[in-house]
C-alpha positions in Angstrom: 81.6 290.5 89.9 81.2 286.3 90.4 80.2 285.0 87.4 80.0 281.5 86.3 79.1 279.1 83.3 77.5 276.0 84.1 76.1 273.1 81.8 72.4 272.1 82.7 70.1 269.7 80.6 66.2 270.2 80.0 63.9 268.4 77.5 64.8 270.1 74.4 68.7 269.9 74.7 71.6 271.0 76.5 73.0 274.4 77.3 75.6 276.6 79.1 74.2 279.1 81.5 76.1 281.8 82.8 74.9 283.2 86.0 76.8 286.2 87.7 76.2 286.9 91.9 73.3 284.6 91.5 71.5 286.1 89.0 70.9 284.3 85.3 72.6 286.5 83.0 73.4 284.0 79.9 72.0 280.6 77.9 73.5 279.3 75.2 73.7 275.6 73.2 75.9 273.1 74.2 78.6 273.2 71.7 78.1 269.5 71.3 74.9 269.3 69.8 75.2 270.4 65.9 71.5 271.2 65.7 70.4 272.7 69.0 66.5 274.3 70.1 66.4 277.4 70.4 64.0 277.0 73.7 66.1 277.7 76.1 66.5 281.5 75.6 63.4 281.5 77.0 64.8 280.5 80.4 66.8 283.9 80.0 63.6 286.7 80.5 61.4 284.0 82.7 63.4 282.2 85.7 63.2 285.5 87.4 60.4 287.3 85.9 57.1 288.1 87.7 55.3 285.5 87.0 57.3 283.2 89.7 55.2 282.3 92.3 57.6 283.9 95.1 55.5 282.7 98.3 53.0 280.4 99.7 50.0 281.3 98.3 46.1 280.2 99.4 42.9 280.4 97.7 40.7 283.0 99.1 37.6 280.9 98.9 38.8 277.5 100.3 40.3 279.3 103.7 37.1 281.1 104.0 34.5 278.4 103.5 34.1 274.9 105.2 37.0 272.2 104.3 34.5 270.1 102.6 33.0 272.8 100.9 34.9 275.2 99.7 34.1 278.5 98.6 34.0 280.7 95.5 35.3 279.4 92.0 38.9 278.3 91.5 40.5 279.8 88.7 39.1 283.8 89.3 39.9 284.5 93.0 42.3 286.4 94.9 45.4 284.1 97.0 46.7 284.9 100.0 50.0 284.6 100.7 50.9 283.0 103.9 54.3 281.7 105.9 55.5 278.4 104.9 54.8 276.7 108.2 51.6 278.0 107.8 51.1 276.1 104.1 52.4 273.0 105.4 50.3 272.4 108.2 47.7 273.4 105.9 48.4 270.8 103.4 49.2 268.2 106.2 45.8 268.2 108.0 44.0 268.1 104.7 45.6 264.7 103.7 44.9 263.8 107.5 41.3 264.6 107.0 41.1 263.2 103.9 42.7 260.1 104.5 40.5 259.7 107.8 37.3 260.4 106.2 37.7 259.1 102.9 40.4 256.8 102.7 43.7 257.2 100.2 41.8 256.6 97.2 40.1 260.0 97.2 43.6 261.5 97.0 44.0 261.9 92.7 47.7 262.7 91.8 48.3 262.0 88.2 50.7 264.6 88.0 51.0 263.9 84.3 53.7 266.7 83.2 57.6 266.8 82.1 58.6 269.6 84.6 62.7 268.7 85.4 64.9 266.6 83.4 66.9 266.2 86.1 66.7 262.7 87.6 66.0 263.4 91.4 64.0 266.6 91.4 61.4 265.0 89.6 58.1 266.5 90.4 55.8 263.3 89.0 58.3 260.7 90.6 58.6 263.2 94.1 54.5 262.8 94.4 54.3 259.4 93.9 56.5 258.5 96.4 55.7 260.4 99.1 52.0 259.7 98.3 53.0 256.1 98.6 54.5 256.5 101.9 50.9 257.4 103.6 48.9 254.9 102.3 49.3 255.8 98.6 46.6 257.4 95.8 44.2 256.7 92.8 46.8 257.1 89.9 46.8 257.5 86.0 48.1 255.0 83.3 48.8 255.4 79.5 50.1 259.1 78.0 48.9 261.9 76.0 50.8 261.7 73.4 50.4 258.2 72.9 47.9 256.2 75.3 46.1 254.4 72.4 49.0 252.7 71.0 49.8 251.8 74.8 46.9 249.6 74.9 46.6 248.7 70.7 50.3 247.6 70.4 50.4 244.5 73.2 47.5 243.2 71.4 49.0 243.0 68.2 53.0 243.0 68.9 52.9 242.2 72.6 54.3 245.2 73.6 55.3 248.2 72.9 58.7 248.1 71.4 58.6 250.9 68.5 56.3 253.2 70.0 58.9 254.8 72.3 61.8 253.0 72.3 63.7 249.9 70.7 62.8 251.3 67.0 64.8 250.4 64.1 68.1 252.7 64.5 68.8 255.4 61.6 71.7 253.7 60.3 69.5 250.5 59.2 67.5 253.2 57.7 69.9 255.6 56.4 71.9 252.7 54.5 68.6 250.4 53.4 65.8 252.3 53.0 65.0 253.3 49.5 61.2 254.6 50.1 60.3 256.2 53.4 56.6 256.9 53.5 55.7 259.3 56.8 52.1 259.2 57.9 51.7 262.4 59.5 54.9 263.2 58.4 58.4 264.0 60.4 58.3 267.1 61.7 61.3 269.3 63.0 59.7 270.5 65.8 58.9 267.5 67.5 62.1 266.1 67.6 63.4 268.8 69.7 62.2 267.3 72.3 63.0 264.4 74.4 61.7 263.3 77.5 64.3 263.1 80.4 66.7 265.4 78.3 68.4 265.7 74.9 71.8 266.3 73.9 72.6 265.7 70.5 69.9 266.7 68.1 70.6 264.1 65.6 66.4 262.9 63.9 67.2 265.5 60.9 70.7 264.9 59.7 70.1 260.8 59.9 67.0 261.7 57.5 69.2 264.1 55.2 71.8 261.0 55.5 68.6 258.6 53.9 67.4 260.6 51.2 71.2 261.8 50.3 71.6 257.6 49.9 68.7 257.5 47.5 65.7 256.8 49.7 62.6 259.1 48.3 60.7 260.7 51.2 56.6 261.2 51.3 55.3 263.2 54.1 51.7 262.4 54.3 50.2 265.1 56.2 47.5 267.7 55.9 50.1 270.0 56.4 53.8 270.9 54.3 55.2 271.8 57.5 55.1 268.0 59.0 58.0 267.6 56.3 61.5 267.4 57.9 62.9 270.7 58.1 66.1 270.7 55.6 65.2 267.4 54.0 63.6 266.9 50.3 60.7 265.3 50.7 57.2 264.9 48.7 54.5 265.8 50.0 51.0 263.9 49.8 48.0 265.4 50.8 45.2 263.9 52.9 42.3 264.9 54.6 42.7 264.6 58.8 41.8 261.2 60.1 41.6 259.3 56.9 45.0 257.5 56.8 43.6 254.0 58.0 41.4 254.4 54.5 44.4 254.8 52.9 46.2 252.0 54.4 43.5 250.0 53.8 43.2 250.7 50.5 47.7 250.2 49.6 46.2 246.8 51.6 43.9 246.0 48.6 46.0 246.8 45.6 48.8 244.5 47.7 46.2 241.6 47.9 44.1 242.5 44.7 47.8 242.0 42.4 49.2 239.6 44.3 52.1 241.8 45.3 51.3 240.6 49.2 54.1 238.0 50.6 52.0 235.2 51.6 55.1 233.5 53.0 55.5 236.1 55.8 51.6 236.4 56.4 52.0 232.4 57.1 54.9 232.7 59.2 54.7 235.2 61.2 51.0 236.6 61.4 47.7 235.0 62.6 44.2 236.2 61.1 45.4 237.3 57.5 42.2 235.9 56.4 39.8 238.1 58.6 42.0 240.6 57.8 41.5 239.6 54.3 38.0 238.9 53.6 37.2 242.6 55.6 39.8 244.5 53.0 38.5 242.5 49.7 34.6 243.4 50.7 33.7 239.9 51.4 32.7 240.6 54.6 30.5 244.0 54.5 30.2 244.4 50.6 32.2 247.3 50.3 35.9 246.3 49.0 38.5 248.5 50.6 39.8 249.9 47.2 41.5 253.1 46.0 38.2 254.2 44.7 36.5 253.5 48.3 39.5 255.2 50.0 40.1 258.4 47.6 36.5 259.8 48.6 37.4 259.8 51.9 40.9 261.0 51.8 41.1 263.1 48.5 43.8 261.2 47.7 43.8 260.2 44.0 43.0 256.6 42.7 46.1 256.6 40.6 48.2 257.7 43.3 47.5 255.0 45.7 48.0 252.3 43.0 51.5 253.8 42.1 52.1 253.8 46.1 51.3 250.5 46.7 53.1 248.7 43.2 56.2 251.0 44.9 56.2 249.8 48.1 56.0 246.4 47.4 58.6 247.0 44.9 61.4 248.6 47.1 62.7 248.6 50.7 59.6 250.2 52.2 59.8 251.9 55.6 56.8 253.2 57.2 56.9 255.9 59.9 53.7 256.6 61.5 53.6 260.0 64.1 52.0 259.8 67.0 49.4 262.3 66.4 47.1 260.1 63.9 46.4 257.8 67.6 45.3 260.8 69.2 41.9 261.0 67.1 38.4 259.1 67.2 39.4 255.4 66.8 42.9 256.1 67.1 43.7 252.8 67.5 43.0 251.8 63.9 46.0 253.8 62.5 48.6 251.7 64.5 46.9 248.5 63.2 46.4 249.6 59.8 49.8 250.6 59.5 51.1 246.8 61.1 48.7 244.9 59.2 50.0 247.2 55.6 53.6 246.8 56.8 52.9 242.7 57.3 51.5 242.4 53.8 54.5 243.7 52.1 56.8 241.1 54.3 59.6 243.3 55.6 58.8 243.4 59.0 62.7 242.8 60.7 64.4 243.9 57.8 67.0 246.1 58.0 65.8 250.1 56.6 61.9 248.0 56.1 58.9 247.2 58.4 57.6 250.0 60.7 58.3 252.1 63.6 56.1 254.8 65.8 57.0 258.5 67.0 60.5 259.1 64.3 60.3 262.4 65.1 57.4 262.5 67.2 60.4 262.9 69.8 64.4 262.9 69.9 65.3 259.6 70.9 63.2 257.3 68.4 65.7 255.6 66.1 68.7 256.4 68.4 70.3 253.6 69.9 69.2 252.3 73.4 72.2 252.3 75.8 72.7 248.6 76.3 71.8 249.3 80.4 69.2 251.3 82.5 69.7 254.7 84.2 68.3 254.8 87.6 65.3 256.5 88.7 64.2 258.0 92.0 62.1 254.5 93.6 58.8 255.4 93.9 57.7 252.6 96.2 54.0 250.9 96.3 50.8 252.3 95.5 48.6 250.5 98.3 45.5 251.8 96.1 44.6 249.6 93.1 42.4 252.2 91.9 43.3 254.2 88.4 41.9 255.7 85.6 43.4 256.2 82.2 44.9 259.2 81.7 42.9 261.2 79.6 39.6 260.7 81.4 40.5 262.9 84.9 37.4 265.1 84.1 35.2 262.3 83.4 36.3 261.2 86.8 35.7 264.3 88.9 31.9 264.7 87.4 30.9 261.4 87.6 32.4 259.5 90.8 31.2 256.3 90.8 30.5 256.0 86.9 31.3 253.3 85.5 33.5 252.8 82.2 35.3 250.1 80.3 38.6 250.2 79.6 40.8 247.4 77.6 38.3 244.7 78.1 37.7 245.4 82.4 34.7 247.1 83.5 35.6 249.8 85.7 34.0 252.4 87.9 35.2 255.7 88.7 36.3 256.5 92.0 35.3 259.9 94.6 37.8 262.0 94.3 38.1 264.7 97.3 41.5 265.9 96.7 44.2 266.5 93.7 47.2 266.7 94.2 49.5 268.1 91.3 53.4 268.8 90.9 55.1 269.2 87.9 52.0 269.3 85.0 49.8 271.6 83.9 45.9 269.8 82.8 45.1 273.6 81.6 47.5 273.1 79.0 46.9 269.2 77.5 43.5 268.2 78.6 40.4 268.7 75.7 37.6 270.5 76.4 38.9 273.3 78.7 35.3 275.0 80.1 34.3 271.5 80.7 37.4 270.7 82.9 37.1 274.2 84.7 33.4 272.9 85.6 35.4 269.6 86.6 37.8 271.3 88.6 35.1 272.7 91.0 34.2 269.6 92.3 37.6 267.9 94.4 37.6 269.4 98.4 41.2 270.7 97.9 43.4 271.4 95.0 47.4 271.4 96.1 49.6 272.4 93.4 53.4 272.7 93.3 54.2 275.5 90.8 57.5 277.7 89.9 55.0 280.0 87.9 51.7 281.5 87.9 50.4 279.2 85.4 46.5 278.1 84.7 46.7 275.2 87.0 48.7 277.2 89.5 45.4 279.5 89.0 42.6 276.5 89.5 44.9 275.6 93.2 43.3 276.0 96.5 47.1 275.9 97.8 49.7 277.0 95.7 53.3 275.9 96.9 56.5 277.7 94.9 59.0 275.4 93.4 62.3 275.9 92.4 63.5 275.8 88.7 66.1 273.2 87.5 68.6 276.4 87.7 68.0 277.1 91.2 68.8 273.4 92.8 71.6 270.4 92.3 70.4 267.8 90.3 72.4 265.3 87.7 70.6 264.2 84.1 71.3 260.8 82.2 70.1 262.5 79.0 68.0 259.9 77.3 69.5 257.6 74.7 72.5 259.7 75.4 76.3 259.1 76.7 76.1 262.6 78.2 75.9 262.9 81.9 75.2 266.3 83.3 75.6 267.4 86.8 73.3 270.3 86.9 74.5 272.4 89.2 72.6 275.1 91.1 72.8 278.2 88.8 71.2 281.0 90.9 70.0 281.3 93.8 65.9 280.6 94.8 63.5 283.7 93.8 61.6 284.5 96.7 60.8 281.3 98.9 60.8 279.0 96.5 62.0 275.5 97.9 62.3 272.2 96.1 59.7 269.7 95.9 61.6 267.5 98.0 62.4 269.5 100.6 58.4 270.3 100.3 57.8 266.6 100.7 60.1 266.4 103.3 58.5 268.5 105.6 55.0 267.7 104.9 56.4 263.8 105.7 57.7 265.0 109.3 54.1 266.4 110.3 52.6 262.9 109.0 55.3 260.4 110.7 56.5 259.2 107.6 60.0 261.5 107.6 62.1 258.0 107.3 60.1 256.3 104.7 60.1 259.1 102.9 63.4 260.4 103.0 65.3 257.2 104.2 67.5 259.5 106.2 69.4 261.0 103.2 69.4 264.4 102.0 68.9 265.9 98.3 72.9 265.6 97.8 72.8 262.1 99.2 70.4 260.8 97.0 72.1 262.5 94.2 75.2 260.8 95.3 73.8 257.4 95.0 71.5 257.9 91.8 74.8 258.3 90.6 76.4 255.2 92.4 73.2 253.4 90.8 74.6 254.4 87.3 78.0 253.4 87.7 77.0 249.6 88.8 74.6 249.5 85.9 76.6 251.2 83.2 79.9 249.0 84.6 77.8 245.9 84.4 77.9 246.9 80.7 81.1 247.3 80.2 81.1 250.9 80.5 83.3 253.3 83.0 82.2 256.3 84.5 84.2 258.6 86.1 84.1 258.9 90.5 81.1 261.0 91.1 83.5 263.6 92.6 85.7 263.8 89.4 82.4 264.1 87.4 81.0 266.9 89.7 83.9 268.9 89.3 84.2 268.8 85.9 80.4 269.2 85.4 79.5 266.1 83.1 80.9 262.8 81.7 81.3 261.8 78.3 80.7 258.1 78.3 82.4 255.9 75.4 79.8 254.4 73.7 79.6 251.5 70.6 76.4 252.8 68.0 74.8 248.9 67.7 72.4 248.6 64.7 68.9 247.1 65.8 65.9 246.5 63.3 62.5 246.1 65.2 61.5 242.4 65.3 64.4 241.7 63.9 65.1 238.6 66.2 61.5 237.6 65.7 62.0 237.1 61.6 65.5 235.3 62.5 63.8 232.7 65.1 59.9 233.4 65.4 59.8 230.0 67.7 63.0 230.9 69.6 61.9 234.8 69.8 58.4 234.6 70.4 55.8 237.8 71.0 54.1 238.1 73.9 50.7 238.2 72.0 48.5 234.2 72.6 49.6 233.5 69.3 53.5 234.2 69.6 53.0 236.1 66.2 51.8 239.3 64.9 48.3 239.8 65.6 46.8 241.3 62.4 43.3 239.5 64.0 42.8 239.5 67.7 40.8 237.0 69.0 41.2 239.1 72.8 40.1 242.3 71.2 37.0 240.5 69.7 36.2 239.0 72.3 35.6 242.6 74.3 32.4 243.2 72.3 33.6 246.7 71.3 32.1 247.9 68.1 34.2 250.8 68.2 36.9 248.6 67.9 36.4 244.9 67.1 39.1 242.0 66.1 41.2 243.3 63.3 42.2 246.9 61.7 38.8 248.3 60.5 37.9 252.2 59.1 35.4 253.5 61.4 34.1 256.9 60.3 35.4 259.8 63.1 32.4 261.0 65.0 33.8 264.6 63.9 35.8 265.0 60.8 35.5 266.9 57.2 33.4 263.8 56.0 30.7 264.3 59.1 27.5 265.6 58.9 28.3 268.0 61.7 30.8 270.0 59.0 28.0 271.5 57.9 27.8 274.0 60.6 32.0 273.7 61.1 33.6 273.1 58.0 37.1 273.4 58.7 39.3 270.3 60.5 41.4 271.8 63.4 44.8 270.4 64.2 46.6 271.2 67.4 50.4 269.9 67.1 53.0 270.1 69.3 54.9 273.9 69.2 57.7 274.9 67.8 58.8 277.4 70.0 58.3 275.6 73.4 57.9 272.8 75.2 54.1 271.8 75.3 52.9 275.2 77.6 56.1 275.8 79.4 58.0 278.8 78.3 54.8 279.7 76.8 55.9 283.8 78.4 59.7 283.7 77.5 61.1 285.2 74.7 61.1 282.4 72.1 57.4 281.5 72.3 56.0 285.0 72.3 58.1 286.3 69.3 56.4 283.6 67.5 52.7 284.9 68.3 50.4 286.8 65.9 48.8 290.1 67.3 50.2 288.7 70.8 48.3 285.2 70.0 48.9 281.7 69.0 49.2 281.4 65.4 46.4 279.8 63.2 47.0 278.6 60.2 44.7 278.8 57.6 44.2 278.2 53.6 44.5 281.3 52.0 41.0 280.1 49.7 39.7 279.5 53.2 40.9 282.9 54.9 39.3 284.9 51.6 35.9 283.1 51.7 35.6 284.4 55.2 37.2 288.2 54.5 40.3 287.0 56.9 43.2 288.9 56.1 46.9 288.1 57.1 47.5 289.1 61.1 43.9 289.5 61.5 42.5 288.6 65.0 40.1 286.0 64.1 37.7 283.8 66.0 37.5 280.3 65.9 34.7 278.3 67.6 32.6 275.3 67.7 30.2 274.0 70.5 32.4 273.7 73.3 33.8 276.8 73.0 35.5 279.7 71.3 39.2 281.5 71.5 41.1 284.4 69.8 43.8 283.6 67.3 46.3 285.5 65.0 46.1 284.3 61.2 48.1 283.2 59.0 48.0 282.8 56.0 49.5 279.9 54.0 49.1 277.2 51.6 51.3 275.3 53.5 47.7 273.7 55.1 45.1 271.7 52.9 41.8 274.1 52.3 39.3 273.0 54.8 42.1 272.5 57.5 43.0 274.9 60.0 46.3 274.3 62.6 46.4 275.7 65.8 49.4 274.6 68.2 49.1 273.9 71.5 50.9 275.8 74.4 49.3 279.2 74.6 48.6 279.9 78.5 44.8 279.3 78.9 43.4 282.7 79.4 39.5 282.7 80.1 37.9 286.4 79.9 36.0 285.5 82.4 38.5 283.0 84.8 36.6 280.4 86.8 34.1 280.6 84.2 33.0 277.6 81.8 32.2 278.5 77.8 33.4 282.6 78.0 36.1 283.3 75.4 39.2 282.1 75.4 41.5 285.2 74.4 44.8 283.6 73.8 44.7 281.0 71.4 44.6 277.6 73.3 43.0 275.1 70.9 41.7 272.9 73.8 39.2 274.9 74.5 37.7 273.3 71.2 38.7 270.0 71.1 36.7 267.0 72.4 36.8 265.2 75.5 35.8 261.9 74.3 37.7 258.5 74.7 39.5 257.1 71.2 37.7 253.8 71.8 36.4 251.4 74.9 39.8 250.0 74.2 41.8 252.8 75.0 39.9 255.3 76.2 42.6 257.9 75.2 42.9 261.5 73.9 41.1 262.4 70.7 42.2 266.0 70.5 42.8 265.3 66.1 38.9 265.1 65.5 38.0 268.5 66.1 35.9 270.8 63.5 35.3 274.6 64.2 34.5 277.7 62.4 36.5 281.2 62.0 35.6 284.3 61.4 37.1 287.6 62.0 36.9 289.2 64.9 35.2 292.5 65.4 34.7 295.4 67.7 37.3 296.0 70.5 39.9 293.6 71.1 40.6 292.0 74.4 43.8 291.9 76.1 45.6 289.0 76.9 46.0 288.7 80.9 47.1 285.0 80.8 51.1 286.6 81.6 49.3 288.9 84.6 50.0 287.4 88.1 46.9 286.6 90.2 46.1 289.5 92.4 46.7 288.3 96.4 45.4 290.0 99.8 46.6 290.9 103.2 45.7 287.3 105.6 43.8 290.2 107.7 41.5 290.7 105.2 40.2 287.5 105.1 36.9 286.5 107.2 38.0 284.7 110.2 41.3 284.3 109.7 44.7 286.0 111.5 48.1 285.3 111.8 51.5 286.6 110.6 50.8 289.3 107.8 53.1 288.2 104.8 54.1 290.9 102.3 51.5 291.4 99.7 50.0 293.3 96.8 47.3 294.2 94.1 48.2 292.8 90.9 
C-alpha cells in the first residue's frame, strides 16, 4: 500500500495529510503551530464525499429555453450532466454572445470568496484574469467583513493601515499596555483564520502574554463568548450597535474633566472643535454624556465615568472588531473609536492608540514581512464599471439605478451574465429570498464549484473544480516565514479539473490561449511565483532555498527578525516629515470632504445616528430580540459547513442559536428545542441554546449553515437549516459606504411545532439523462436520481 504525508496550508492553519493510493486517509496540525484549528478534520469525511460535483453539470431550464431567456427557476431544477467539451463550448459561446450583444460590462464576476490559499490556483485571481484577457468585466470593490472602514478610514487616516494590516505588533502591546479595552471583544474563533493561509496561531498567547504583564482586559460585547478563549478578561455589557454612544460619551467625561490632551488634538488632528461643540451639546442641545449614552447602551453612568478617568489614566489600547462596521452607520464606530483614541493622546505610542480586526483574523498585530509575496497578475480591467461589494442584488434588480457611493454618483449597470469561482453569495449576502428573486434575472449563471453548494445550486452551468489536495500549488502563508509547497495529495474525484486548466481551455476557443496563459503551464507558473519570491524576499535580505530543494523537502523555513511597529508611530515622531494622506496631513476627526458629500447619514465628524433596526427601534415592538450572526467556530465562513467539525457542533442537525435563558422561558423554549426565528424577510429553523453567556434581548446565530430553502428557487419559504441571512437586511451602512449591515437585524422566536422538516441542504441536486431533455441530444453521460 503507497501511502504518503504531505504538508498543505488552507485559511485556518497548516496540516499534514496522509493520503494512501490516492485516497485521503489522514489530517493532522502542523506540529509547528502550538494552538492549531481544528477545521481541517473536516477535509477528512468531505474531499471525497457525495457532495463533489463529479461532472459537468447544466441547468435543465437554461438548455431548454431561449439563451436570453432562460427557463424555469435556478436553485430547484434538475442538472444535466454533460462531456466537458460539451460545457466548454457552452460557456464559450455564451461570453461570445454576450460580449457581441452586450458588450463586457454585462459580464459581473465578483467572485468574492476565499476558496484556495494556495497562491496560483486562486479562483478570484484565475477569473479576473482571464476575464481581463477578453475585454474584461464589471467588478466589485470593498469587503464583507470590512467595506465601511475601507472607505471611513482614508478619510480620516488616509488609508487603511490598522484595518488589515501594519497594526501595532503584540509585543508593543504585550510589554506597554496596561488597559486593553475590546469593542466587540477578541474572539477565539476569528483568529483562526487568515486569509491566504495561517501557520502559527499566535492572537491568544500574545494576549495571555498582556494580561500576565499586568494589562486588565474588558471585552465589550453583547456576548461572553467574544472574550479571548483562555485569557481573563471582564466583561462589559452593551446593547448591539450602541458603542459609538458609548464612545461618545468616554469623549465627554475626557473633555467635560479636562483629562483630554489638547497638545495632541493641536498637533496632530484637525476639527477637534466640531468634534467638540457636537460631543458637549453645543451644537444639537443634547450633550453626549454618560447619562445620554447609558439609556441607549445599558451601560451604567458610573461605569463609563470610571472607564474614561481609567483610560486617560493609563496606557490605553483600544481594539475595535470588525463586526461593529458591519451594522446601520457602520462607519461611525471606526470614527468614534479614532476621534476617543485622539482625545486621550496616545495615538503612536507604543501598547496605546488603536488598531482594527485583533482577532477579527490571524495576522493583525503579527509583524509584516519587510517585502511582498507575489501574486498571480491579473492584468487590466478594460471596464471602468463597479459596484461596491455588498450591493450585487441591488444591481441585478435595478440595472440602470442609480446610487451614490463615497461622494460619486453612480448608476448600476445591465448585468446579463455572472460569472463565479471560488465564493459562495448564498452564504454572506443579507436578505437570502431577496437575492434568490435577484438571481433570476442575469441570462447565464457559470459557476466553478468542487461541491454541491447553494450557489453551485442557483448555476445555469456548473463546472467541477479540484480541491487544494487534488492539484500542485505553493502558499506564502500570510505574515508568515512558512513556505508550503502543497503538493497534489490525491488524485481528482470524478472530472474534476483545475480552474486554470478550465480557463485555459475556454481561452483557446476565444483566441486568447497566449494572453491568457503566456505559454506556461500550472508547474511553470508555480515555478516562477516562486522565482518572484526569492528576488523579493533576497531584496530583503532574506535567502530562500532553490525552488527544487524546497519542493523536495516540502516547505521552507525562512529566518526572520520580529520588528516592533506602533501604528502612526512615524507620524507622532515627525507629523511634517511623515505626513497622512488625508488634505490636512493630520488625523481627520472633522472631514471637510465627507461634509461636503451632503450625506445625512453620515456628515463631517463621528456622530450617533440611531440604527434604522436595533433594540431601541420602534420596529422591536413586533421583534424584540437583536440578532447577531458572527463568524463560526467550527468552519470557515460556509465551507466545511458538511464535514465532521461543523456538523458535530449543530443542535437537532441545525445551526446553533443562542438565546437568554429569561428570553428562552418567556417564550416556553427549552434547551435543544427546534425553534423558529423570523422577521419580515424571512424565517429559518434553529437548534437552541440556552445560555447566559448572551445579554437578554440578544439572540446569536452564526453564519455558515448551507442555505436550505424548503421550497428551493423559491423567495420567503422557510429556511430549515439555520442560516441567519435569510433575516438580515440588505441595506447599505451609509451613502458613504454603502456596505454590509448584517449587525442590525431584529427577529422573533418561537418554538417550533408540528412535524419537523428535514434538512436536504447536504442532498446532491438530482440530474437527468441529456435524452431527456426537449431538443437536445448528444453523448449520454452517466447519471442518476438523487
Amino acid at each position: 500500500m503507497e501511502s504518503e504525508t504531505l504538508l498543505t496550508t488552507m485559511h485556518w492553519g497548516t496540516y499534514e495529510v496522509r493520503a494512501e493510493n490516492g485516497r485521503l486517509v489522514g489530517v493532522e496540525p502542523w506540529s509547528g503551530d502550538a494552538d492549531p484549528s481544528p477545521i481541517g478534520k473536516s477535509m477528512l469525511d468531505t474531499v471525497q464525499g457525495h457532495l463533489r460535483v463529479s461532472r459537468p453539470a447544466i441547468r435543465r431550464g437554461w438548455l431548454e429555453g431561449d439563451r436570453s431567456k432562460p427557463a424555469g427557476r435556478r436553485g430547484g431544477e434538475a442538472f444535466v450532466e454533460v462531456p466537458w467539451e460539451t460545457a466548454l463550448d457552452m460557456v464559450a459561446a455564451e461570453l461570445k454572445r454576450v460580449r457581441v450583444e452586450h458588450g463586457n460590462a454585462a459580464i459581473y464576476a465578483g467572485s468574492y470568496g476565499w476558496a484556495s490559499a494556495g497562491r496560483f490556483h486562486h479562483a478570484q485571481s484565475q477569473v479576473h484574469r482571464f476575464l481581463n484577457t477578453i475585454g474584461g468585466y464589471t467588478s466589485s470593490v470593498l469587503s464583507y467583513s470590512y467595506g465601511a472602514a475601507e472607505v471611513i478610514l482614508p478619510h480620516v487616516l488616509g488609508g487603511t493601515d490598522g484595518l488589515t494590516g501594519n497594526h501595532s505588533t503584540w509585543d508593543g502591546i504585550e510589554s506597554h499596555s496596561e488597559l486593553i479595552v475590546a469593542f466587540g471583544g477578541l474572539p477565539w474563533r476569528n483568529a483562526q483564520i487568515q486569509g491566504g493561509g495561517s501557520a502559527r496561531h499566535e492572537a491568544m498567547a500574545a494576549l495571555r502574554n498582556a494580561v500576565g504583564n499586568g494589562a486588565r482586559l474588558i471585552n465589550v460585547s453583547p456576548v461572553r463568548d467574544d472574550a479571548p478563549r483562555g485569557v481573563e478578561s471582564e466583561w462589559l455589557r452593551l446593547r448591539p450597535n450602541s458603542d459609538t454612544a458609548l464612545m461618545l460619551a468616554l469623549c465627554h467625561v475626557l473633555i467635560d474633566e479636562g483629562l483630554h490632551d489638547g497638545a495632541f488634538l493641536a498637533r496632530y488632528c484637525t476639527g477637534f472643535e466640531a468634534v467638540r461643540a457636537y460631543v458637549m451639546g453645543e451644537a444639537d442641545g443634547q450633550p453626549k454624556d454618560p447619562a445620554w449614552a447609558a439609556a441607549l447602551s445599558g451601560v451604567a453612568t458610573e461605569t463609563m465615568l470610571a472607564l474614561a478617568r481609567e483610560m486617560a489614566a493609563k496606557r490605553t489600547m483600544l481594539m475595535v472588531s470588525w463586526s461593529l462596521q458591519r451594522a446601520d452607520h457602520g462607519e461611525q464606530p471606526y470614527w468614534a473609536a479614532i476621534t476617543l483614541a485622539a482625545l486621550l493622546g496616545q495615538v503612536g505610542l507604543p501598547g496605546g492608540g488603536f488598531g482594527f480586526g485583533y482577532s477579527s483574523t490571524n495576522g493583525a498585530g503579527r509583524p509584516e514581512m519587510g517585502f511582498r509575496w507575489p501574486s498571480l497578475p491579473q492584468g487590466r480591467n478594460q471596464v471602468p464599471d463597479f459596484i461596491p461589494v455588498a450591493r450585487v442584488a441591488d444591481m441585478l434588480l435595478d440595472p440602470g439605478g442609480a446610487f451614490d457611493f463615497n461622494g460619486a454618483a453612480m448608476t448600476y449597470p445591465d448585468t446579463r451574465l455572472v460569472y463565479w469561482a471560488g465564493g459562495n453569495p448564498f452564504h454572506h449576502h443579507q436578505d437570502l429570498n431577496r437575492l434568490v428573486e435577484a438571481w433570476q434575472r442575469p441570462e447565464t449563471v457559470i459557476v466553478h464549484e468542487p461541491f454541491w453548494t447553494a450557489t453551485a445550486r442557483h448555476a445555469d452551468i456548473v463546472l467541477p473544480v479540484t480541491t487544494p489536495l487534488e492539484r500542485n500549488d505553493l502558499a506564502f502563508s500570510n505574515r508568515e516565514n512558512l513556505v508550503v509547497a502543497m503538493k497534489q495529495a490525491i488524485d481528482p474525484v470524478g472530472e474534476a479539473r483545475d480552474d486554470f486548466a478550465i480557463f485555459a481551455a475556454l481561452s483557446a476557443r476565444l483566441g486568447t490561449s497566449d494572453a491568457f496563459t503566456e505559454r506556461r503551464g500550472a508547474e511553470e507558473w508555480i515555478r516562477l511565483l516562486y522565482q518572484q519570491a526569492s528576488e523579493n524576499a533576497a531584496a530583503a535580505g532574506v535567502d530562500m532555498p532553490s525552488f527544487g530543494r524546497f519542493w523536495q523537502d516540502g516547505h521552507a523555513d525562512l529566518a526572520r527578525q520580529v520588528t516592533s511597529q506602533t501604528l502612526l508611530g512615524a507620524f507622532r515622531t515627525d507629523p511634517e516629515r511623515h505626513r497622512l494622506a488625508t488634505p490636512s496631513g493630520r488625523i481627520e476627526l472633522f472631514s471637510a470632504t465627507i461634509e461636503a458629500f451632503g450625506y445625512d447619514d453620515c456628515p463631517g465628524h463621528a456622530v450617533w445616528r440611531e440604527p434604522r433596526e436595533w433594540l431601541g427601534s420602534d420596529l422591536a415592538g413586533r421583534f424584540p430580540l437583536h440578532l447577531l450572526s458572527p463568524q463560526p467556530a467550527d468552519k470557515l465562513h460556509s465551507q466545511y459547513d458538511h464535514g465532521s467539525v461543523s456538523r458535530a457542533g449543530k443542535v437537532s442537525g441545525r445551526a446553533p442559536l443562542w438565546i437568554n435563558p429569561v428570553d428562552a422561558a418567556a417564550r416556553g423554549i427549552v434547551d435543544g428545542a427546534v425553534v423558529r426565528v423570523f422577521n419580515e424577510r424571512g424565517s429559518c429553523l434553529a437548534g437552541a441554546v440556552l445560555t447566559d453567556g448572551v445579554i437578554r434581548g440578544v439572540v446569536q446565530l452564526p453564519t455558515g449553515a448551507w442555505f436550505d430553502p424548503s421550497q428551493p428557487g423559491q423567495p420567503h419559504s422557510l429556511e430549515k437549516h439555520g442560516n441567519p441571512n435569510v433575516l438580515t437586511a440588505d441595506r447599505g451602512t451609509s451613502r458613504l459606504a454603502q456596505s454590509p449591515t448584517c449587525n442590525s437585524t431584529l427577529v422573533e422566536v418561537s418554538r417550533f411545532e408540528g412535524a419537523v422538516p428535514p434538512v436536504t441542504a447536504f442532498d446532491p441536486p438530482a440530474t437527468v439523462c441529456l435524452a431527456e431533455v426537449s431538443g437536445m441530444s448528444g453523448p449520454q453521460p452517466n447519471h442518476k436520481e438523487a
